[in-house]
Backbone of each chain as ProteinMPNN parsed JSONL, in Angstrom:
{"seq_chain_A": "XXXXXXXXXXXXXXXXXXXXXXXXXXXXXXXXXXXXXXXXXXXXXXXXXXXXXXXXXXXXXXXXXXXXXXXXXXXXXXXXXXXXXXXXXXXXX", "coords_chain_A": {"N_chain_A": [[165.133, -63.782, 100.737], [165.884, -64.144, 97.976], [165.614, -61.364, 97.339], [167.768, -60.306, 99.089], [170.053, -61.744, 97.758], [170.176, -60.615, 95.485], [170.488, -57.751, 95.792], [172.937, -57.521, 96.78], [174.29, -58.247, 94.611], [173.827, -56.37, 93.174], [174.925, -54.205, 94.595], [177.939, -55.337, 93.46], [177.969, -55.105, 90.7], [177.957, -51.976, 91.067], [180.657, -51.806, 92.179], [181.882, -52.998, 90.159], [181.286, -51.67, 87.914], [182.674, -48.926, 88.788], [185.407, -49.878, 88.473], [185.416, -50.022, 85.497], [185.128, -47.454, 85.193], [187.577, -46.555, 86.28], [189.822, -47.766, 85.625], [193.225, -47.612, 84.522], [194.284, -49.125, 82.21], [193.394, -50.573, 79.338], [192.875, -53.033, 79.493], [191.635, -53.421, 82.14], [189.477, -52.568, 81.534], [188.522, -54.122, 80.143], [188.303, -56.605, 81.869], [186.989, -55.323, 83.906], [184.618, -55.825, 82.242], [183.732, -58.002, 81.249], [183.373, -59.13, 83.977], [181.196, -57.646, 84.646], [179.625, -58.554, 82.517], [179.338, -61.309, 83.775], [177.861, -60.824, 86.48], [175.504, -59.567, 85.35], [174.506, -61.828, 84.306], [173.849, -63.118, 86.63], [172.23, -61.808, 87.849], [169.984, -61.596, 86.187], [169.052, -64.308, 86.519], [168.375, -64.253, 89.435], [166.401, -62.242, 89.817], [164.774, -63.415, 88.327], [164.401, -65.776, 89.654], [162.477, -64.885, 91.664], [160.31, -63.231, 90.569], [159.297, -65.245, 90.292], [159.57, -66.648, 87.833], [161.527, -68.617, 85.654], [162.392, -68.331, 83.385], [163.434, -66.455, 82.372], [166.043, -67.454, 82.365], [167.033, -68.588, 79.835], [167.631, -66.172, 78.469], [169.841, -65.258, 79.965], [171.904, -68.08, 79.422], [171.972, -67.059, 77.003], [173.166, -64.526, 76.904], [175.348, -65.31, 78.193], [177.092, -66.416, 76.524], [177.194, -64.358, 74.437], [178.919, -62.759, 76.143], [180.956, -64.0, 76.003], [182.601, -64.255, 73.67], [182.061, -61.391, 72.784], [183.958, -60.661, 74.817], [186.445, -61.993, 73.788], [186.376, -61.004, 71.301], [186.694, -57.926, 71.544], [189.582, -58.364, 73.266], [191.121, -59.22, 71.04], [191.008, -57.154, 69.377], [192.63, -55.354, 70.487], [194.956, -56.508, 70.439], [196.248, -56.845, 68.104], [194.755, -55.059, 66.288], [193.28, -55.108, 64.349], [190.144, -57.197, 63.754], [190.215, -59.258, 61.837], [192.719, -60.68, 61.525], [195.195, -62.294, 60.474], [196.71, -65.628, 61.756], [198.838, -66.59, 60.599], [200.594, -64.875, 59.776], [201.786, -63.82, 61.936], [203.402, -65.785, 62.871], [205.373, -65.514, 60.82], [206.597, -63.542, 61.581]], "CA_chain_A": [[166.443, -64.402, 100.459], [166.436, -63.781, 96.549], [166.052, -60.033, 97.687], [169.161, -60.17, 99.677], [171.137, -62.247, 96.771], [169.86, -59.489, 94.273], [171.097, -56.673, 96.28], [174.768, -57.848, 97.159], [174.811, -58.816, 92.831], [173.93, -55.159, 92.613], [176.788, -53.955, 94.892], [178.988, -55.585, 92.971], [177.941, -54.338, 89.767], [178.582, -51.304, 90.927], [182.166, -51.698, 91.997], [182.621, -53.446, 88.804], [181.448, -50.749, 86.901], [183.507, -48.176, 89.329], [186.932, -50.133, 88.365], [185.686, -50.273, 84.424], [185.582, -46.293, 85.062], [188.677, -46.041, 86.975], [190.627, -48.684, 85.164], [193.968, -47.063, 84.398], [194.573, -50.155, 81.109], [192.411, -50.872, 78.866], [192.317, -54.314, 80.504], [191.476, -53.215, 83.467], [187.791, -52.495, 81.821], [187.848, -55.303, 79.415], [188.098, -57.666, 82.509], [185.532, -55.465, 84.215], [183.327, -55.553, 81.714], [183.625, -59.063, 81.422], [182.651, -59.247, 85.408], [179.276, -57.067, 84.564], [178.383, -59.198, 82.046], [178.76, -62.267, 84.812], [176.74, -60.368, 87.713], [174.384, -59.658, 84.625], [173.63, -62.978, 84.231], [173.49, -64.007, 87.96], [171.058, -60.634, 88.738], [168.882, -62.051, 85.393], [168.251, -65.048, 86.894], [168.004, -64.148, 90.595], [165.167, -61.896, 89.759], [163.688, -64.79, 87.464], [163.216, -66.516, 90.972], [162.226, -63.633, 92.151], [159.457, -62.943, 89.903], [158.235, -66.823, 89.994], [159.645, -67.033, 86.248], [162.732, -69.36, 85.88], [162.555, -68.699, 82.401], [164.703, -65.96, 81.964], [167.499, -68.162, 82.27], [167.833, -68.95, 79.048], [168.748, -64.811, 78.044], [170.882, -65.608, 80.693], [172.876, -68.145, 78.763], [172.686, -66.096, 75.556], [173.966, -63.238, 77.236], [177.065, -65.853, 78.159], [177.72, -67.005, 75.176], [177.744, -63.34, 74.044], [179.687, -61.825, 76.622], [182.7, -64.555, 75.751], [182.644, -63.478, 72.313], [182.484, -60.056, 72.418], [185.226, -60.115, 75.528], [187.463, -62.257, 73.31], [187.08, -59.865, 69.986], [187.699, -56.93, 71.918], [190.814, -58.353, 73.239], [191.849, -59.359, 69.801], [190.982, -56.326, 68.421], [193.521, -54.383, 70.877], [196.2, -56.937, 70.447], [196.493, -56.656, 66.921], [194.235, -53.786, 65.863], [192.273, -55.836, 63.212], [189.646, -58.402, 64.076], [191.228, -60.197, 60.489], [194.213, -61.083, 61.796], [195.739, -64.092, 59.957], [197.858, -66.18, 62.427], [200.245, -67.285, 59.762], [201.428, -63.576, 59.606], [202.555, -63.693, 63.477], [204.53, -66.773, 62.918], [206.702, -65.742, 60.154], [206.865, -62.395, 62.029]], "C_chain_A": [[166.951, -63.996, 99.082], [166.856, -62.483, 96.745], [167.47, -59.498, 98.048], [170.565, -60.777, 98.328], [171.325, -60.753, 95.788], [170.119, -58.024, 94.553], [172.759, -56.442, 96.679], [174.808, -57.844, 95.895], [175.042, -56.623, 92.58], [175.01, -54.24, 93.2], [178.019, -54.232, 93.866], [178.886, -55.378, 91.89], [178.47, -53.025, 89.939], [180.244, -50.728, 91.331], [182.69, -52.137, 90.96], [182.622, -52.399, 87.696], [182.494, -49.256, 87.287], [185.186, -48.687, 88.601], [186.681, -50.274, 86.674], [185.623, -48.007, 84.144], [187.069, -45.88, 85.298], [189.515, -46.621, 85.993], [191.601, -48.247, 84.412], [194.404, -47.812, 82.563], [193.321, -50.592, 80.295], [192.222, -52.446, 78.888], [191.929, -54.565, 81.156], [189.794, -52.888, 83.201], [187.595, -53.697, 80.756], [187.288, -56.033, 80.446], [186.453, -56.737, 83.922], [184.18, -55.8, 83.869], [183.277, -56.844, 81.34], [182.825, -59.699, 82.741], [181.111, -58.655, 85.44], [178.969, -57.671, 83.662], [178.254, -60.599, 82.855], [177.459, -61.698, 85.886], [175.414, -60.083, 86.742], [173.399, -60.274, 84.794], [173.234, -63.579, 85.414], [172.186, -62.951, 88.324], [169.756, -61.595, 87.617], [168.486, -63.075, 86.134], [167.979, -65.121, 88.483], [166.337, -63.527, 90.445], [163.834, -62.961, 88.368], [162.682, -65.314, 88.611], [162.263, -65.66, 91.707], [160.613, -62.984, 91.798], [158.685, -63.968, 89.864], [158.675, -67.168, 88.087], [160.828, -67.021, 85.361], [163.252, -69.248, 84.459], [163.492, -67.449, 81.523], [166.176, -66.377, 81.78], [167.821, -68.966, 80.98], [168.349, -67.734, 78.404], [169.526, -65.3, 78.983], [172.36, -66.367, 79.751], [173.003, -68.019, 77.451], [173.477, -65.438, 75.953], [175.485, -64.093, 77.573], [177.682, -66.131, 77.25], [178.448, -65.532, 74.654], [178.755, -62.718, 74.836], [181.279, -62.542, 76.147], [182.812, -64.498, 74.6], [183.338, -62.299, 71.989], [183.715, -59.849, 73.26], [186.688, -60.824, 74.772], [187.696, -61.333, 71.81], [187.855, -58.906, 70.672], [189.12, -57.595, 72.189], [191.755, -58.544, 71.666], [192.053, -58.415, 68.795], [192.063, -55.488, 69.231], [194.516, -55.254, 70.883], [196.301, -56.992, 69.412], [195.861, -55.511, 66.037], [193.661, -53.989, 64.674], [191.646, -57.202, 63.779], [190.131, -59.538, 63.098], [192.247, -60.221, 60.515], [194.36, -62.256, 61.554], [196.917, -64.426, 60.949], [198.796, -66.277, 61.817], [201.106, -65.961, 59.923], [202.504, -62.996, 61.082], [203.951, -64.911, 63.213], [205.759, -66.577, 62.025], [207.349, -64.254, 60.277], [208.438, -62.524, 62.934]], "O_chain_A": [[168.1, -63.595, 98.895], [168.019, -62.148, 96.518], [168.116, -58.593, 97.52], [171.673, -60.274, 98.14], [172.332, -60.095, 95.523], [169.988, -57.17, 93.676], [173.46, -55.438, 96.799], [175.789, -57.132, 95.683], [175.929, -55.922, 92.092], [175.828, -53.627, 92.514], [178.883, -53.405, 93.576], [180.051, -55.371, 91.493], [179.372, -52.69, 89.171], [180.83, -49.707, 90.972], [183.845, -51.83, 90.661], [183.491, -52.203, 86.846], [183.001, -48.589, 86.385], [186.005, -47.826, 88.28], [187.723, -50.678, 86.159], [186.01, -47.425, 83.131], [187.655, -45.027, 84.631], [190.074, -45.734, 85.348], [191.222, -48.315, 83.243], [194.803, -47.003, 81.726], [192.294, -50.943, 80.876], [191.331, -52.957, 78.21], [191.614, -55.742, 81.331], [188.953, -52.889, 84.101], [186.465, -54.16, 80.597], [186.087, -56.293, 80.387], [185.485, -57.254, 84.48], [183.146, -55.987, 84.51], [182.174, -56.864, 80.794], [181.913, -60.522, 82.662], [180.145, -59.085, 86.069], [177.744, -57.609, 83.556], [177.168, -61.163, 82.723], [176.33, -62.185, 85.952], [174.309, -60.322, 87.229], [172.235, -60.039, 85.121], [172.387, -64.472, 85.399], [171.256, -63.338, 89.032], [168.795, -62.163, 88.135], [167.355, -62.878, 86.579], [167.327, -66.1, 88.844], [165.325, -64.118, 90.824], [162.686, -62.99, 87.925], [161.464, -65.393, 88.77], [161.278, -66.098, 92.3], [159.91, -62.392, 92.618], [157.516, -63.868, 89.492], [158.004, -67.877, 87.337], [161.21, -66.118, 84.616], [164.287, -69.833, 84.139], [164.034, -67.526, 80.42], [167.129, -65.817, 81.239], [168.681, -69.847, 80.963], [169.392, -67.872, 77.766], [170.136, -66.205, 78.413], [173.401, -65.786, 79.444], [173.833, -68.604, 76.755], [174.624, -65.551, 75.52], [176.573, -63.607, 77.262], [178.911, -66.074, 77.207], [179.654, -65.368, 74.473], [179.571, -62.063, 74.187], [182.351, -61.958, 75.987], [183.845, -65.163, 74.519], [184.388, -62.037, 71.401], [184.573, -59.08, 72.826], [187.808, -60.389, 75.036], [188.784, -61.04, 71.315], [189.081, -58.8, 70.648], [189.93, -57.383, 71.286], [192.839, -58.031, 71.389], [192.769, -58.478, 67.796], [192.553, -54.683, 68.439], [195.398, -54.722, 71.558], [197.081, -57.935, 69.55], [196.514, -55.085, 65.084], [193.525, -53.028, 63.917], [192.34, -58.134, 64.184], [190.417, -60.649, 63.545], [192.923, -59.808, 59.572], [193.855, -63.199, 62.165], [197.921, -63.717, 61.019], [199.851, -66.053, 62.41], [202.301, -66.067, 60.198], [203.444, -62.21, 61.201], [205.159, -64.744, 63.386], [206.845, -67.132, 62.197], [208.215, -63.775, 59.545], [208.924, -61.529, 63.473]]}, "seq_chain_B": "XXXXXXXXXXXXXXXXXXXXXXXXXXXXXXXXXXXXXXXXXXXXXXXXXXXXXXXXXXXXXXXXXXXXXXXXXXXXXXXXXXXXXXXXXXXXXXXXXXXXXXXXXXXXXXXXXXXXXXX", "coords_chain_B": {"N_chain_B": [[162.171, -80.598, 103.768], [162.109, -77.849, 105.537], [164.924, -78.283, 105.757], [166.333, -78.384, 103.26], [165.817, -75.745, 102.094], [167.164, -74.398, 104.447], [169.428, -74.963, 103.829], [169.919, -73.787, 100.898], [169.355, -71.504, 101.606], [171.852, -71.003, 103.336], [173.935, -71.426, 101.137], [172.91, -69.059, 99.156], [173.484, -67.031, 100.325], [176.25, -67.025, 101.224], [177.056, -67.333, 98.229], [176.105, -64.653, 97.757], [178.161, -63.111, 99.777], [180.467, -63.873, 98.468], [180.359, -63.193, 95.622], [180.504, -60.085, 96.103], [182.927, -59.573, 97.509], [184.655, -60.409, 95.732], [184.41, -58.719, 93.723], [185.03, -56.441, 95.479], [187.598, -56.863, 95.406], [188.582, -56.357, 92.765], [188.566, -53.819, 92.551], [189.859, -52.595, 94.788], [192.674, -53.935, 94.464], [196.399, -53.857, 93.119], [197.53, -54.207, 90.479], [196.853, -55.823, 87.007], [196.823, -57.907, 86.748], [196.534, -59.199, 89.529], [194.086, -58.106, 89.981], [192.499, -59.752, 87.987], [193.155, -62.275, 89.495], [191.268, -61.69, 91.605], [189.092, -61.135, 90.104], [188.229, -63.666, 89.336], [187.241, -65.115, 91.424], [184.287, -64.128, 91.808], [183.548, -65.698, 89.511], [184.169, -68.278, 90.001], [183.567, -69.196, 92.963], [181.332, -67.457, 93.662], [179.617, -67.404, 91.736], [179.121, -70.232, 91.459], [178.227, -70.787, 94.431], [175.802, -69.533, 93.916], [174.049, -69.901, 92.185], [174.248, -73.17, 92.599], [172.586, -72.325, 95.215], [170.039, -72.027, 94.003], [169.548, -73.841, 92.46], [169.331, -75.903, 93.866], [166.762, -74.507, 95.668], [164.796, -74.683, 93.032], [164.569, -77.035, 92.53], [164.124, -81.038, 91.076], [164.287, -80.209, 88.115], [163.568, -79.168, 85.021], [164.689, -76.362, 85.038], [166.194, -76.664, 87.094], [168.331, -77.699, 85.333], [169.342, -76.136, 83.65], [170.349, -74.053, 85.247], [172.39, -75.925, 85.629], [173.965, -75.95, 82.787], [174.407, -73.133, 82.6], [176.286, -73.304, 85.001], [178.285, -74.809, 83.742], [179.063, -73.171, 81.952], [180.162, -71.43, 82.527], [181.941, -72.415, 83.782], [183.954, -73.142, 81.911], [184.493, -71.063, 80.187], [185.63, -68.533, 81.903], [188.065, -69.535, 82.921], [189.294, -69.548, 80.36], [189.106, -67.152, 79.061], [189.764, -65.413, 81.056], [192.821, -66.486, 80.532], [193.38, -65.29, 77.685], [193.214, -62.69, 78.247], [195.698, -62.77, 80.295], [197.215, -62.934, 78.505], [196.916, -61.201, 76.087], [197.625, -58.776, 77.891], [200.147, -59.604, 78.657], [201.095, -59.55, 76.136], [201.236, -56.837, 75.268], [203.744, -55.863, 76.832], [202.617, -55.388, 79.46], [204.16, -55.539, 82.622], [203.826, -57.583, 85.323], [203.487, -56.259, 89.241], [205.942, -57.276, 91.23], [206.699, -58.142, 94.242], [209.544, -59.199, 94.785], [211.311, -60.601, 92.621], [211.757, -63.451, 91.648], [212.045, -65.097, 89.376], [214.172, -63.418, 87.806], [215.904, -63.296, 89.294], [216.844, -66.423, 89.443], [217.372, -66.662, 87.086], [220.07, -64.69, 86.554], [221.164, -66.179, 88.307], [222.361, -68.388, 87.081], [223.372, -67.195, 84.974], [225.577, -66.454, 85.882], [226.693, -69.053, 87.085], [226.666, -70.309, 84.716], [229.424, -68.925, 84.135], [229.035, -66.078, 82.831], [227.804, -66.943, 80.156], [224.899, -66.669, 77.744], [221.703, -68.39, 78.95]], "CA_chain_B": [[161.861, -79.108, 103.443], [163.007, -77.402, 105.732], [166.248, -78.49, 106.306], [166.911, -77.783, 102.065], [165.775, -74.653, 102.518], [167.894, -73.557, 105.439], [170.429, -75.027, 103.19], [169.548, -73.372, 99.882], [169.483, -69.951, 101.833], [173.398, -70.767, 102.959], [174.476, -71.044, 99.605], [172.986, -68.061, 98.532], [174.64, -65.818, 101.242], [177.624, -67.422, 100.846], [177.437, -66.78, 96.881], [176.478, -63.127, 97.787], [179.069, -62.673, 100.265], [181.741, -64.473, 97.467], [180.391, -62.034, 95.178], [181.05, -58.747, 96.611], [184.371, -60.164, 98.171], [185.646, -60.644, 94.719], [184.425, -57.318, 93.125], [185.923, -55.213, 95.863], [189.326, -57.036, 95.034], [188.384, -56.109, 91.641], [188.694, -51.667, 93.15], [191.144, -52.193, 95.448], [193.83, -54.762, 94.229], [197.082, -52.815, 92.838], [197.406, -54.633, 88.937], [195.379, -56.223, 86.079], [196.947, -59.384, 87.525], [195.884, -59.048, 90.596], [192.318, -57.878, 89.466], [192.217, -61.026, 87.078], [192.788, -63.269, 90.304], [189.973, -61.472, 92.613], [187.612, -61.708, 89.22], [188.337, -65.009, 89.406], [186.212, -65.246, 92.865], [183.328, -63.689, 91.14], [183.648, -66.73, 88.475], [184.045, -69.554, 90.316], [183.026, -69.291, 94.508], [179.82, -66.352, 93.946], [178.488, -68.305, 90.65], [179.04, -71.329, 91.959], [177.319, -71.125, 95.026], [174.512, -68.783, 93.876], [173.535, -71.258, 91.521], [173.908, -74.345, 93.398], [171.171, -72.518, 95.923], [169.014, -71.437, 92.874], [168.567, -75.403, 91.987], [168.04, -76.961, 95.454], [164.932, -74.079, 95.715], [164.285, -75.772, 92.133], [164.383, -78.887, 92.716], [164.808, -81.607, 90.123], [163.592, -79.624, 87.268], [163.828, -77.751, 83.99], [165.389, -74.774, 85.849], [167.406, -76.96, 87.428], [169.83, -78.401, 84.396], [169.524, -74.88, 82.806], [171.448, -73.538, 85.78], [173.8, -76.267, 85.418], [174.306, -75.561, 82.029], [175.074, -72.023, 83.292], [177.451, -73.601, 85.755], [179.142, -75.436, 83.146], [179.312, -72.091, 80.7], [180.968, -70.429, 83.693], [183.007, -73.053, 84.371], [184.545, -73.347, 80.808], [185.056, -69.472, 79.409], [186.056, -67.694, 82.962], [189.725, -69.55, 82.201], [189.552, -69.075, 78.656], [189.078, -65.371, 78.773], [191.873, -64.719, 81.45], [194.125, -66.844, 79.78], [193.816, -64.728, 76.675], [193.608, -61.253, 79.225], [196.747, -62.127, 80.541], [198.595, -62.976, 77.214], [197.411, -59.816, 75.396], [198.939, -57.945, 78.547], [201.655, -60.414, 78.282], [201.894, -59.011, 74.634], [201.605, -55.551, 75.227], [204.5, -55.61, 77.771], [202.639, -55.276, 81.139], [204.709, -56.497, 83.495], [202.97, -57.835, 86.996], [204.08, -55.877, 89.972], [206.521, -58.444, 92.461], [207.809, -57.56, 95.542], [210.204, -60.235, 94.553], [211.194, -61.252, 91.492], [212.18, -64.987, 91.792], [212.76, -65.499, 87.919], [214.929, -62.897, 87.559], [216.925, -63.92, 90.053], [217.373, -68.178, 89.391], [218.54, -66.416, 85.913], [221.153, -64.227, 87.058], [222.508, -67.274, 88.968], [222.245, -69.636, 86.12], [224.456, -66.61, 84.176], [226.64, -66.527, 87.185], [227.387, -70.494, 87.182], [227.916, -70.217, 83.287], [230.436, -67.984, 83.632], [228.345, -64.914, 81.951], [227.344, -67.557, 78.945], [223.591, -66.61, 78.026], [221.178, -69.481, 78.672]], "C_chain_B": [[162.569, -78.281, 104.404], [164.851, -76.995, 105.942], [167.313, -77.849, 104.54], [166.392, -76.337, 102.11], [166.642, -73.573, 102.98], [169.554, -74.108, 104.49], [171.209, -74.257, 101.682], [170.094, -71.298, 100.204], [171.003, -69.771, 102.442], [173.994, -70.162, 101.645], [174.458, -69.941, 98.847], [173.437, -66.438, 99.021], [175.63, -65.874, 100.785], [178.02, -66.789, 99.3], [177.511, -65.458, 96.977], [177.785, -62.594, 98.617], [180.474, -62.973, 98.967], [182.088, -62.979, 96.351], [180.789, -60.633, 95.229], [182.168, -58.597, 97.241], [185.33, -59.732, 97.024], [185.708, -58.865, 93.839], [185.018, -56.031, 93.91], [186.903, -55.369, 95.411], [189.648, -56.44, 93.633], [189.204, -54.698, 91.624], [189.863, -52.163, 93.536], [192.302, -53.006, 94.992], [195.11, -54.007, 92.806], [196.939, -52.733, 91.171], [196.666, -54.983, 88.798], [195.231, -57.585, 86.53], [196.546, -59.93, 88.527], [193.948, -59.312, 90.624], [191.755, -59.318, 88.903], [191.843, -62.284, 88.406], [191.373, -62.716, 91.308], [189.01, -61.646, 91.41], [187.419, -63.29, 89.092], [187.324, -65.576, 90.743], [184.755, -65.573, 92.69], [182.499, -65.311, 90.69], [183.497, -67.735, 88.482], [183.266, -69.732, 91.683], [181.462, -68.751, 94.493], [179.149, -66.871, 93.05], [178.227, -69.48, 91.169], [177.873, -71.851, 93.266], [175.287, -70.361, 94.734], [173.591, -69.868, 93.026], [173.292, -73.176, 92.172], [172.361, -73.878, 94.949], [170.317, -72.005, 95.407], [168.708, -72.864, 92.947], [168.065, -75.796, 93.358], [166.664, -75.799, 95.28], [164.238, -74.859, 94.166], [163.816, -76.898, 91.417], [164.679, -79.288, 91.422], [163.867, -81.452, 89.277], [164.475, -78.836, 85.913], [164.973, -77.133, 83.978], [166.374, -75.36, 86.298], [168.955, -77.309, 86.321], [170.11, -77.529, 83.645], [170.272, -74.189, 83.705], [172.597, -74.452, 85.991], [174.294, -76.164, 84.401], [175.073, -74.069, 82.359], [176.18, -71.922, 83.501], [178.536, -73.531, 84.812], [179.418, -73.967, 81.883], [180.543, -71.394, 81.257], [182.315, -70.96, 83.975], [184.396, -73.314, 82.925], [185.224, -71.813, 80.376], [185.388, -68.453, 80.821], [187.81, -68.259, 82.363], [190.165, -69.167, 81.143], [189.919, -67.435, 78.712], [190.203, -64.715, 79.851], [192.451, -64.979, 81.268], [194.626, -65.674, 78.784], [194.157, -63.054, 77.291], [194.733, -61.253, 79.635], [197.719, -62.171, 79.27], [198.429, -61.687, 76.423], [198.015, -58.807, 76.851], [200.192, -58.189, 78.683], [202.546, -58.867, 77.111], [201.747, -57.611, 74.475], [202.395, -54.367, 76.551], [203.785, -55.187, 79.156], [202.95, -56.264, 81.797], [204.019, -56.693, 84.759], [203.662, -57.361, 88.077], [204.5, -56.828, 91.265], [207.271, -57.814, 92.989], [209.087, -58.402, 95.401], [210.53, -61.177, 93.443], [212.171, -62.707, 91.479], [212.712, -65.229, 90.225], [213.844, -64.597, 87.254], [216.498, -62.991, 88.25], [217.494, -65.383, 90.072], [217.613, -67.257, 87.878], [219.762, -65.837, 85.833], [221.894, -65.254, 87.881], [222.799, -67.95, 88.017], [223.676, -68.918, 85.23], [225.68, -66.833, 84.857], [227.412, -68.448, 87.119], [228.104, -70.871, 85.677], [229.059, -69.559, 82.964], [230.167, -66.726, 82.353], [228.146, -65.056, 80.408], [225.807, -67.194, 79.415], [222.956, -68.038, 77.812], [220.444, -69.685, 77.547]], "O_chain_B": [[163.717, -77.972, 104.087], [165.575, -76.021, 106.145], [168.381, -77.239, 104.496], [167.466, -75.752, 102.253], [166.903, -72.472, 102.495], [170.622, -73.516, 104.654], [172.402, -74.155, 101.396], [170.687, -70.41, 99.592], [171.553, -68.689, 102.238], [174.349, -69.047, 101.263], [175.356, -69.604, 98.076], [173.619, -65.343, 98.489], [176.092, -65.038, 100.009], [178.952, -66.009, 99.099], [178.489, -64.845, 96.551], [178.43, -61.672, 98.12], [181.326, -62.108, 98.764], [183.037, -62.213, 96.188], [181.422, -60.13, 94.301], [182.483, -57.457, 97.58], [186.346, -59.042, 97.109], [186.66, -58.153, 93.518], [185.379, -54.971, 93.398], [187.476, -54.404, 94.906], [190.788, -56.074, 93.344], [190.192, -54.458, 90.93], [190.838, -52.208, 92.786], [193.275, -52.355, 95.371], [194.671, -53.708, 91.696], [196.484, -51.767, 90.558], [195.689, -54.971, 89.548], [194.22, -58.269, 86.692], [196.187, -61.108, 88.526], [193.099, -60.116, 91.008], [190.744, -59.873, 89.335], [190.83, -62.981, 88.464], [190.534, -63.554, 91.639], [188.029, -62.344, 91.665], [186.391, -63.868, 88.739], [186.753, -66.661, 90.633], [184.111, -66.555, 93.06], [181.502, -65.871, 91.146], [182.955, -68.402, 87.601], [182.261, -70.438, 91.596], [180.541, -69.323, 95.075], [177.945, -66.947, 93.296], [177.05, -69.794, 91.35], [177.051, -72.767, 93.243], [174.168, -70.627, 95.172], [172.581, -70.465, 93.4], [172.378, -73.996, 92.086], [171.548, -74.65, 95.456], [169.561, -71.369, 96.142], [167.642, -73.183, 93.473], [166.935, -75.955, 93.822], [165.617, -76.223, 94.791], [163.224, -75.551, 94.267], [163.187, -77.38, 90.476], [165.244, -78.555, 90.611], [162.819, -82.098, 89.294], [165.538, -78.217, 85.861], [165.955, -77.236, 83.244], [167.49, -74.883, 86.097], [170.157, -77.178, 86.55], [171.026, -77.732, 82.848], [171.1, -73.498, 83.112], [173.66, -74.02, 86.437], [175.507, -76.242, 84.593], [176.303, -74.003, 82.337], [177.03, -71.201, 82.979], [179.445, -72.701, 84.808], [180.152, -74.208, 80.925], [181.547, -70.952, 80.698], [183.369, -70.395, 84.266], [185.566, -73.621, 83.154], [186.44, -71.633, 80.302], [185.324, -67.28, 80.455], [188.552, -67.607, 81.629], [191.213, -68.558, 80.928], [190.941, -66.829, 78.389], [191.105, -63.9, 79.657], [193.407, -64.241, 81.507], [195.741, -65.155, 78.831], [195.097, -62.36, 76.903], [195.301, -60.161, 79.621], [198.767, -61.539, 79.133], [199.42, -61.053, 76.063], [198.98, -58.087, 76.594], [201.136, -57.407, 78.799], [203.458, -58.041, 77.098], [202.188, -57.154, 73.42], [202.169, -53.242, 76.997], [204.506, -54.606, 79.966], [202.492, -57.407, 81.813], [203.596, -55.643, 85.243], [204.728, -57.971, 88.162], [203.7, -57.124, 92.152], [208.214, -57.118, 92.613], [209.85, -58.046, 96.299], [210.099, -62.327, 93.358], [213.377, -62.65, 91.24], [213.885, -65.563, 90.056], [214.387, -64.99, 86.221], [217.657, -62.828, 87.87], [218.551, -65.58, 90.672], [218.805, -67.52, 87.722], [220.601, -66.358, 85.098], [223.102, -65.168, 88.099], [223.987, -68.249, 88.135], [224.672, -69.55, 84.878], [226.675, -67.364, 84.362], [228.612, -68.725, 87.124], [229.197, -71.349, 85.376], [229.622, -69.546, 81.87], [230.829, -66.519, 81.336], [228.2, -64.16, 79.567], [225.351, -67.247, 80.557], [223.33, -68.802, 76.922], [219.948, -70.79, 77.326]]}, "name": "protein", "num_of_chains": 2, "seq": "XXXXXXXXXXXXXXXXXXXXXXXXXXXXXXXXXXXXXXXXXXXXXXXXXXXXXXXXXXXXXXXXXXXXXXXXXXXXXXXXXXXXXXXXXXXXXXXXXXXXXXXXXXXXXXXXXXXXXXXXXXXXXXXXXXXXXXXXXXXXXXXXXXXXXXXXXXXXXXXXXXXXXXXXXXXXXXXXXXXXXXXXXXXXXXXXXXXXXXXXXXXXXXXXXXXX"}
């Protein structure tokens, strides 16, 4: 059963990583690459059960923490083109 | 036992089928907008259930409140992060492709009833 979960996760990794190749916008691989670091974390802890050892699931939610991090710099770094972007400077823009 | 089991191993079809549902929409769906709503599948239906039949095999354990933590990680920063995905495409003019643009049209009437005053 895990087998079967852990083989559909890996499908879909690789269409996710197919549309962060293809991806015409450079949104189009942020938000993939946002989606491979979800199936990441669902393959990490499928093969946790998998292995008998549940205890990978806490890289699991490091790796979440990190992936909503790094997927919100990047965006911030291509909507303004400095991670030190002072808000005040938009508003009296 | 058995009966969580045969229930446990739903859930985790179901999550795989959710899964690979959402990531084709991911390939084939035309925009980012588009894409954003099939990752959205991924996020909420394929985590959701994969995890809900990770704990029942877990039972009431450990493992179990660490994949609801999970849940709840999933369930918090999936909106967050396409909110802000669609506002920087917002803000770097991509427009969403509509067979039908409805807001462009209740404004052109609105001009039309003002007598070509802008609203």
């Amino acid at each position: 059963m895990f087998v079967a979960a852990a083989f559909a996760i890996l499908v879909a990794l690789a269409l996710a990583i197919t549309r962060a190749i293809k991806g015409p916008t450079v949104f189009d691989r942020v938000l993939a690459g946002n989606s491979v670091g979800t199936l990441a974390i669902m393959l990490l802890a499928v093969v946790g059960f998998l292995t008998g050892r549940p205890e990978f699931l806490d890289i699991g939610l490091t790796y979440g923490l990190l992936n909503l991090i790094s997927t919100l710099a990047v965006l911030k770094f291509f909507r303004h083109g400095d991670l030190a972007y002072d808000a005040d400077t938009e508003r009296q823009l | 036992m058995l009966i969580l089991d045969a229930v446990s191993w739903a859930c985790i079809v179901a999550g795989s089928f959710f899964t690979v549902v959402g990531t084709f929409g991911l390939v084939r769906m035309p925009d980012v907008f588009t894409r954003m709503h099939a990752a959205s599948v991924v996020d909420t239906l394929g985590v959701g259930f994969l995890i809900l039949g990770m704990a029942i095999q877990a039972g009431f354990s450990l493992v179990a409140l660490k994949l609801g933590f999970l849940l709840a990680l999933f369930f918090f920063t999936g909106p967050v992060v396409t909110h802000a995905l669609a506002q920087a495409c917002l803000h770097e003019n991509i427009q969403p492709v509509l067979s039908e643009d409805r807001r462009a049209r209740a404004r052109a009437e609105i001009i039309d009833e003002s007598g070509g005053r802008q609203p």
